[in-house]
DRENGUMI-864623 format. One record per residue (C-alpha): x, y, z; residue in three letters. Coordinates in steps of 0.2 Angstrom, whole numbers, plus 5000, padded with zeros to 4 digits. Example, Ala and Ser with C-alpha at 12.3 -4.5 7.8 and 13.67 -1.06 7.14 Angstrom:
2
SITE    px    py    pz  residuo
SITE  5062  4978  5039      ALA
SITE  5068  4995  5036      SER
***
This chain:
403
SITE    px    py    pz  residuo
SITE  5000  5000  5000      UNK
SITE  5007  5016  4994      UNK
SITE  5010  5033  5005      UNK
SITE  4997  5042  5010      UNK
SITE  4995  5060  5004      UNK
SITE  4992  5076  5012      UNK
SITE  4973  5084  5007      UNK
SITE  4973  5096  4993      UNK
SITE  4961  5109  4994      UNK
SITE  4958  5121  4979      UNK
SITE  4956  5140  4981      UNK
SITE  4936  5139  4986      UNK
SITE  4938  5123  4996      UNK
SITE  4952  5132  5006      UNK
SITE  4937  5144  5011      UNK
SITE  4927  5132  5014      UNK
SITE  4938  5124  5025      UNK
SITE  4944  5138  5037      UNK
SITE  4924  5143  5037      UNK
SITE  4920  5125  5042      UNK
SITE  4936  5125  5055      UNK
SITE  4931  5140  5065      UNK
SITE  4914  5136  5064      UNK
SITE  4920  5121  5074      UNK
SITE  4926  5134  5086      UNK
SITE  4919  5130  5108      UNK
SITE  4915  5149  5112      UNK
SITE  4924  5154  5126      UNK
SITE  4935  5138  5126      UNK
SITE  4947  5141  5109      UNK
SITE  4949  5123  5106      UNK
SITE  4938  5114  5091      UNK
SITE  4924  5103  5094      UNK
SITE  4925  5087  5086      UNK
SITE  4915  5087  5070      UNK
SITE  4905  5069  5077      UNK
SITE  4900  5079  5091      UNK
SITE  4891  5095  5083      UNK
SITE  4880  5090  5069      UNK
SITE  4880  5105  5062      UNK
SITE  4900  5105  5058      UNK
SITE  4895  5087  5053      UNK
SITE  4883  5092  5041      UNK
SITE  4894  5108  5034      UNK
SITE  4909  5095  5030      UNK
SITE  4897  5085  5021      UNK
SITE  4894  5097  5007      UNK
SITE  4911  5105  5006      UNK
SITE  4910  5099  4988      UNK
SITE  4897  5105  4980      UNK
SITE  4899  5103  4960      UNK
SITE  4891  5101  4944      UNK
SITE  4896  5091  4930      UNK
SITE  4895  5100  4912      UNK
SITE  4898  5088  4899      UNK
SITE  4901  5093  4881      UNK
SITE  4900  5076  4872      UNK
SITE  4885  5075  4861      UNK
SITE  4884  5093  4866      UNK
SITE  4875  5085  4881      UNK
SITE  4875  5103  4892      UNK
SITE  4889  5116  4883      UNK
SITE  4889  5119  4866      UNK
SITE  4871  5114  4866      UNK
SITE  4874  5112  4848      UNK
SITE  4887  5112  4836      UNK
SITE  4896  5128  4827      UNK
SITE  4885  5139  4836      UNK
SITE  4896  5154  4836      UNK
SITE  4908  5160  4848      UNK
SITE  4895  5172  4855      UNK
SITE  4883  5160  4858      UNK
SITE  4894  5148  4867      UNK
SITE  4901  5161  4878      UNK
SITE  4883  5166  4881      UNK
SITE  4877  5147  4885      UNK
SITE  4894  5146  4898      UNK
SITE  4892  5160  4905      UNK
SITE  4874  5157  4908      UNK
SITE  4877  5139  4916      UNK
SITE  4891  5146  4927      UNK
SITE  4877  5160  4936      UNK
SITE  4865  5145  4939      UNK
SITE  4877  5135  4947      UNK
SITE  4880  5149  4958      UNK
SITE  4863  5153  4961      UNK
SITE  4862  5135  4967      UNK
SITE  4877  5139  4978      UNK
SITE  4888  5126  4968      UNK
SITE  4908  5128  4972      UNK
SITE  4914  5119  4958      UNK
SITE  4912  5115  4940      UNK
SITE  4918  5100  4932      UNK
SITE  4919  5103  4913      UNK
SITE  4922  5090  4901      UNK
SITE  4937  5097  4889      UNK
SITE  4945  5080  4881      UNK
SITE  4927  5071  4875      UNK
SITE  4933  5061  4863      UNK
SITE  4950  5059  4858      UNK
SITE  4950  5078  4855      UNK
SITE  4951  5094  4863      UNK
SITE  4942  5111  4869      UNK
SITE  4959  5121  4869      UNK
SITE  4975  5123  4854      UNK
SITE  4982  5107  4859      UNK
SITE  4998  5101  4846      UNK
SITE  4993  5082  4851      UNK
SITE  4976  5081  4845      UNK
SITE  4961  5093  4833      UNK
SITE  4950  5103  4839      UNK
SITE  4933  5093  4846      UNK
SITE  4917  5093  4834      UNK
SITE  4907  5097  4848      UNK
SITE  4912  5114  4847      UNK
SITE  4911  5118  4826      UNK
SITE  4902  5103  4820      UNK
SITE  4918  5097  4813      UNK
SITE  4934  5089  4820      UNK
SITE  4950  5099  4819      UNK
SITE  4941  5117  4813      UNK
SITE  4946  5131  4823      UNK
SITE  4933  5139  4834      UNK
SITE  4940  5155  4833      UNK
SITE  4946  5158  4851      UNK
SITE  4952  5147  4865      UNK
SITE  4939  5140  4873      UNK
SITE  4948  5132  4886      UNK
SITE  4954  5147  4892      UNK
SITE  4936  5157  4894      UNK
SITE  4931  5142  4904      UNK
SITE  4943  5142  4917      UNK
SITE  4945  5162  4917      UNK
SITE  4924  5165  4917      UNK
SITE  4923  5150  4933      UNK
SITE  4936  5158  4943      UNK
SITE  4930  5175  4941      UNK
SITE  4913  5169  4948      UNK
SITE  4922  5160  4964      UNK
SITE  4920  5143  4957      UNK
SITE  4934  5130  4955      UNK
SITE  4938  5123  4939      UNK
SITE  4940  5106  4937      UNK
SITE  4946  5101  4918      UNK
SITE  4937  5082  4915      UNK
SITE  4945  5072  4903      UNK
SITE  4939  5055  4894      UNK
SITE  4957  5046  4893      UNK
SITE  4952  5031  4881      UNK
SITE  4937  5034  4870      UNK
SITE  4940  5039  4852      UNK
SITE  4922  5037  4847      UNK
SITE  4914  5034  4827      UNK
SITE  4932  5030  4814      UNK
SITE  4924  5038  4802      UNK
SITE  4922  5055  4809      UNK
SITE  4941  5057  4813      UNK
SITE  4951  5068  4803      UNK
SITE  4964  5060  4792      UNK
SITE  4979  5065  4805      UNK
SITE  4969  5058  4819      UNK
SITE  4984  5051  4829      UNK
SITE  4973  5036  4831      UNK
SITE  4974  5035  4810      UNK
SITE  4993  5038  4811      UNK
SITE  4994  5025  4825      UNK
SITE  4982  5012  4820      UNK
SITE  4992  5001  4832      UNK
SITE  4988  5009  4846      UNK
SITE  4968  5006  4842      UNK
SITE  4957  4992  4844      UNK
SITE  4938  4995  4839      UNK
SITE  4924  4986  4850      UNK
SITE  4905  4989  4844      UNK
SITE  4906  5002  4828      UNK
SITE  4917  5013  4842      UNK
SITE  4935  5015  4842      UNK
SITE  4947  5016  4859      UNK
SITE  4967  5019  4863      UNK
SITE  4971  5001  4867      UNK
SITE  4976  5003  4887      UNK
SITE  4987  4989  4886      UNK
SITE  4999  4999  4874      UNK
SITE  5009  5009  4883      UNK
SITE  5014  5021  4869      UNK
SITE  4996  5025  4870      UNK
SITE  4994  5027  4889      UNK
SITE  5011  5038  4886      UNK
SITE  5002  5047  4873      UNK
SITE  4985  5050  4881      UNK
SITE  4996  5056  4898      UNK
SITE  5004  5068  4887      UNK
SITE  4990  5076  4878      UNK
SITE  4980  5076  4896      UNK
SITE  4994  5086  4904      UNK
SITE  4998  5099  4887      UNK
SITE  4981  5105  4896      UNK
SITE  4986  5105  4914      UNK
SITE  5004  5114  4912      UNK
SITE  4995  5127  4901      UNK
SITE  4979  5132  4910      UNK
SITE  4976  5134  4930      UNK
SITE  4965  5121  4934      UNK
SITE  4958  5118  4950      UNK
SITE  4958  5099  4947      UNK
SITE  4961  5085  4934      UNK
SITE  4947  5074  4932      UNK
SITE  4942  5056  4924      UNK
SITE  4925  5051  4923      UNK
SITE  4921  5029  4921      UNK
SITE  4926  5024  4905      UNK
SITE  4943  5012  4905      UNK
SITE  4941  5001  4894      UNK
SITE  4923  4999  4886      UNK
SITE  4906  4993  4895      UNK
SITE  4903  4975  4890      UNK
SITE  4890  4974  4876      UNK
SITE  4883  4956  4874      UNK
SITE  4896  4944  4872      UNK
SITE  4907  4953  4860      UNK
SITE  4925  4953  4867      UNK
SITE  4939  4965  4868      UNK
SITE  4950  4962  4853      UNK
SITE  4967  4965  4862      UNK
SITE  4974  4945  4864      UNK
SITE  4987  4951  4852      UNK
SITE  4990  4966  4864      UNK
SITE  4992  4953  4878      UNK
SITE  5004  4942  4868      UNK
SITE  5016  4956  4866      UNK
SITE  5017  4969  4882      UNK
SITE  5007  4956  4896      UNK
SITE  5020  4943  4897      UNK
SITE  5022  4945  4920      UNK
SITE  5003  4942  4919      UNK
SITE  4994  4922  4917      UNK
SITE  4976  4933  4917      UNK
SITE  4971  4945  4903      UNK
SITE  4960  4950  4915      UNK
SITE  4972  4955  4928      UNK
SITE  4984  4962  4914      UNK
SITE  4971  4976  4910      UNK
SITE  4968  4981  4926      UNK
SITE  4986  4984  4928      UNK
SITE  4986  4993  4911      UNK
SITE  4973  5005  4921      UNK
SITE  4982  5007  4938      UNK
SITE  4999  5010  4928      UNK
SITE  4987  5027  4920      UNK
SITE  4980  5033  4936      UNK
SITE  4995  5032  4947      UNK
SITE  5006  5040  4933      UNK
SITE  4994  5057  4929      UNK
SITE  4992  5056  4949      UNK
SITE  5013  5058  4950      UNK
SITE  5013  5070  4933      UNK
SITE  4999  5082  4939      UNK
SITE  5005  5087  4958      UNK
SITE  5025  5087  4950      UNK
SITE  5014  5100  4938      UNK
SITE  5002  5109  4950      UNK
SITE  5006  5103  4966      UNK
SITE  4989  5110  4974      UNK
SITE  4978  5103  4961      UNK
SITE  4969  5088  4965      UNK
SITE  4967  5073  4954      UNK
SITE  4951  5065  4957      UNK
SITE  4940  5050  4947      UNK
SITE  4923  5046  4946      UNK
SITE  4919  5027  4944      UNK
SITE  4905  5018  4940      UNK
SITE  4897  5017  4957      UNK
SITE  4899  4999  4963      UNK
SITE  4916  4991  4965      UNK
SITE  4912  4972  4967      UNK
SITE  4899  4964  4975      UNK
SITE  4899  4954  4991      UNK
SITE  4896  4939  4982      UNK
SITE  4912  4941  4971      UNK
SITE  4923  4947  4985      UNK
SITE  4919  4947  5004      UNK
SITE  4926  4965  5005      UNK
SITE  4914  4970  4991      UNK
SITE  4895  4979  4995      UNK
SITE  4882  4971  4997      UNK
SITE  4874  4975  4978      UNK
SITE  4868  4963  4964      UNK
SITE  4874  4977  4951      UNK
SITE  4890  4975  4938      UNK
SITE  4906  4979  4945      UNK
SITE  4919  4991  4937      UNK
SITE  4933  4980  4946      UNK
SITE  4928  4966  4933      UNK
SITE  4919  4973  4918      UNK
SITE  4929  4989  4916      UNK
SITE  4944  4983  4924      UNK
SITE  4944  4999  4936      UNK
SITE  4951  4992  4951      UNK
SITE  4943  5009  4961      UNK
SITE  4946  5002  4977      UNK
SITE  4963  5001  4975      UNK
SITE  4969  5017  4968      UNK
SITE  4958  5023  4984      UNK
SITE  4968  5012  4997      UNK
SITE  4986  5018  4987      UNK
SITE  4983  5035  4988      UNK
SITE  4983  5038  4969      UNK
SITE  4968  5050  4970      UNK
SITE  4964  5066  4980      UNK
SITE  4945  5063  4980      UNK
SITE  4935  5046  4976      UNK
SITE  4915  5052  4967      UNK
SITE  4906  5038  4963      UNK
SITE  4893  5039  4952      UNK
SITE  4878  5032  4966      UNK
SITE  4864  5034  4953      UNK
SITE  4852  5025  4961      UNK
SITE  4839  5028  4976      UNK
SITE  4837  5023  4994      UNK
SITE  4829  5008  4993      UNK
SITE  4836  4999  4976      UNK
SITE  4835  4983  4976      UNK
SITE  4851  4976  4966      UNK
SITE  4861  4994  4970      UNK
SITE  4855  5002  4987      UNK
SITE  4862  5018  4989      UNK
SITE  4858  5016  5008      UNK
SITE  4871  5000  5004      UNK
SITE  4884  5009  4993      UNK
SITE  4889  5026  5003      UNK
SITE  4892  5018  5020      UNK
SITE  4904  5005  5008      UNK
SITE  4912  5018  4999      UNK
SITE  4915  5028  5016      UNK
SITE  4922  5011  5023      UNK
SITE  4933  5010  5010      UNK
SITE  4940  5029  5013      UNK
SITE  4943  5029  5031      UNK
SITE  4961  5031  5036      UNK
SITE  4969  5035  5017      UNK
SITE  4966  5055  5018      UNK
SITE  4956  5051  5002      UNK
SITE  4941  5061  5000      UNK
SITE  4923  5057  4997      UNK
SITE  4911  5064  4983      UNK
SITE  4896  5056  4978      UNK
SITE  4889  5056  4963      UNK
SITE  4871  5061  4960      UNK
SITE  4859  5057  4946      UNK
SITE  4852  5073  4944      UNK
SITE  4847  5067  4929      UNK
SITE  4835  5055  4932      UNK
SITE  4824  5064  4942      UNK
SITE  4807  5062  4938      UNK
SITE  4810  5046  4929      UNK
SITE  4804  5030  4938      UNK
SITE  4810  5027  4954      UNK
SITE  4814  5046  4955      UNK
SITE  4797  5055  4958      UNK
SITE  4798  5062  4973      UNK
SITE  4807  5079  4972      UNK
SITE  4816  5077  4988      UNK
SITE  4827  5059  4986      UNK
SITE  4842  5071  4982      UNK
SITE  4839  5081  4998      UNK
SITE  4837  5065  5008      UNK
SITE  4854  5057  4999      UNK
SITE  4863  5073  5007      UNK
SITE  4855  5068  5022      UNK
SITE  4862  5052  5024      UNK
SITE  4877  5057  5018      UNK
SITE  4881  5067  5031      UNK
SITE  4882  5052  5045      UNK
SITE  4893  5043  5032      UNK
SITE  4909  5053  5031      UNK
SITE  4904  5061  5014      UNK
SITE  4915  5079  5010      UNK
SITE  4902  5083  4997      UNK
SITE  4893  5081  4980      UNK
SITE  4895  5081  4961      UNK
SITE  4876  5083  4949      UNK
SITE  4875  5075  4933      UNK
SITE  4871  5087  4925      UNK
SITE  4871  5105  4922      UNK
SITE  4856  5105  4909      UNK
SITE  4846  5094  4921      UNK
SITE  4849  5107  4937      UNK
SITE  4839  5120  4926      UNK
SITE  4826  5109  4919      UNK
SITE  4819  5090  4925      UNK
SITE  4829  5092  4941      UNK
SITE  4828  5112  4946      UNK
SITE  4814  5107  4959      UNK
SITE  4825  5095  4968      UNK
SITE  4841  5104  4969      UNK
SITE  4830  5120  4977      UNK
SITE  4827  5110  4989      UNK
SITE  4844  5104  4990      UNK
SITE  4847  5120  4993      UNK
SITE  4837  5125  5005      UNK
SITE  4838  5110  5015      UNK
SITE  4859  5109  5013      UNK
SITE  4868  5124  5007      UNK
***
């Protein structure tokens, strides 16, 4: 088990922390109150984190279409940034590296779709710079989310697409085409367009979201035996080979981002369920798939090696669930955090509200709730469309009852 690691706290959560510290304050007395022993400082810690996740692929919440101009998407940012405000959010998480491409000048790889409509067209500006500059200006932190494997649809790629100069370092599964983790010129390579972003800009955070390698689909298999063959020779199990290939990509951007910006943190946000009970004693008890053995995202791990600041996973289910509890998964995940300075964020479905199972406008509220007896430092929404519109009831209350 690796060293343990000193907290990092961005420039809002450094705030947040001296607020929470002297709130902790015994009048008359000068010494701080445990944080078990006064609710209220309980509660406070709970949502020191209070973020939003605006994702870009498929033009999911910004740009709400492609090559609108840069007007519009400026207006469209600048107009998510003041609602998360308004909903007292400290932190946007903003997805800059969707698809193998990117929302800033980067020499590695061309210019994402998402923002023109097609790949490698210049938007006219540097987007990545007005999103950190326009988030900091309004008090928030910024965290730069990045997609390290996915490539998406090979025949939307531009023809020098490193992933058509480097065929090699591909493998497509399902019509969709991914860097091959196993290759470590592509790990290299997907570290170094990753980090062209963080040396350049002054992000709060790096963040992954939880695609490793793809989500099964039927019984179509990974085509990477001949991957295998040639870099997985210490390994008897493919299976253990390619969550190695995973662990060798966390821990390195871990080391490469604090050599970079020693008080940003580095933070992933998994698929919410790390093995089940019945796969692995020291698993939760849920009936759900498991990212350790379908994604081959050993989460636990990089928890208890100190390879990440902050641990979110995605809890998008309700109290109550019957293969997936989230009453089962946040005292697991807070288990699993206990004594590795590693903090806590849970991720909320924001975006199922009002579907089935997710009527009642307060189940977001009463997540919080129960968070804060569970050793939770706070929340991330998915997403920032859904805070305005299917979800803007729940989060009010969020408010009210939270922040």
């Amino acid at each position: 088990m690796g060293p343990r690691k000193t907290r990092r706290i961005g420039r809002s959560g450094l705030a947040l922390a001296m607020a929470t510290a002297l709130s902790g304050l015994i009048a008359g007395s000068g010494t701080a109150s445990p944080a078990a022993a006064d609710p209220a400082v309980a509660a406070a810690d709970s949502t020191a984190m209070r973020g939003v996740w605006i994702a870009s692929v498929a033009n999911t919440d910004w740009p709400t279409e492609p090559g609108l101009s840069p007007r519009r998407q400026r207006d469209e940012y600048r107009a998510l940034l003041d609602r998360a405000a308004a909903d007292e959010m400290n932190a946007v998480f903003v997805q800059v590296r969707p698809s193998a491409d990117a929302f800033w000048p980067s020499p590695h790889e061309p210019w994402s779709r998402y923002l023109t409509g097609e790949q490698g067209r210049d938007p006219g500006y540097d987007p990545m710079r007005f999103l950190v500059d326009e988030a900091h200006a309004r008090g928030l932190q910024f965290h730069a989310w990045f997609n390290p494997y996915r490539i998406g649809d090979p025949s939307a790629l531009t023809p020098d697409h490193p992933a058509n100069q480097h065929p090699e370092w591909t493998f497509d599964y399902d019509g969709q085409r991914y860097y091959d983790p196993g290759v470590p010129q592509a790990r290299e390579f997907v570290t170094g367009a990753i980090m062209d972003a963080v040396r350049r800009y002054e992000v709060d955070g790096v963040h992954l979201d939880d695609y490793f390698y793809p989500y099964p689909v039927d019984d179509a298999s990974i085509p990477d035996e001949r991957t295998f063959e040639l870099h997985g020779k210490d390994f008897d199990s493919i299976e253990d080979w390619r969550r190695d290939n995973v662990d060798d990509l966390v821990s390195e951007l871990d080391r490469r981002v604090h050599r970079a910006r020693p008080d940003a943190s580095f933070g992933i946000s998994p698929f919410g369920i790390w093995r089940n009970a019945s796969s692995d004693p020291a698993g939760s008890d849920t009936s759900g798939l498991e990212s350790y053995s379908a994604i081959y995202a050993d989460t636990r791990k990089w928890v208890r090696e100190g390879w990440v600041d902050y641990i979110a996973p995605q809890v998008y289910w309700p109290i109550g669930h019957d293969a997936a509890d989230y009453a089962a998964l946040i005292p697991w995940w807070s288990r699993t955090v206990a004594g590795t300075g590693v903090e806590l964020y849970i991720g909320q479905a924001a975006y199922k509200v009002g579907q089935q199972g997710w009527s009642d406008p307060g189940q977001l509220s009463s997540h919080l709730t129960f968070n804060a007896r569970h050793g939770v430092s706070g929340d991330i929404f998915f997403s920032a469309t859904s805070l305005a519109t299917n979800a803007a009831e729940a989060i009010a209350r969020v408010v009210a009852d939270h922040y």
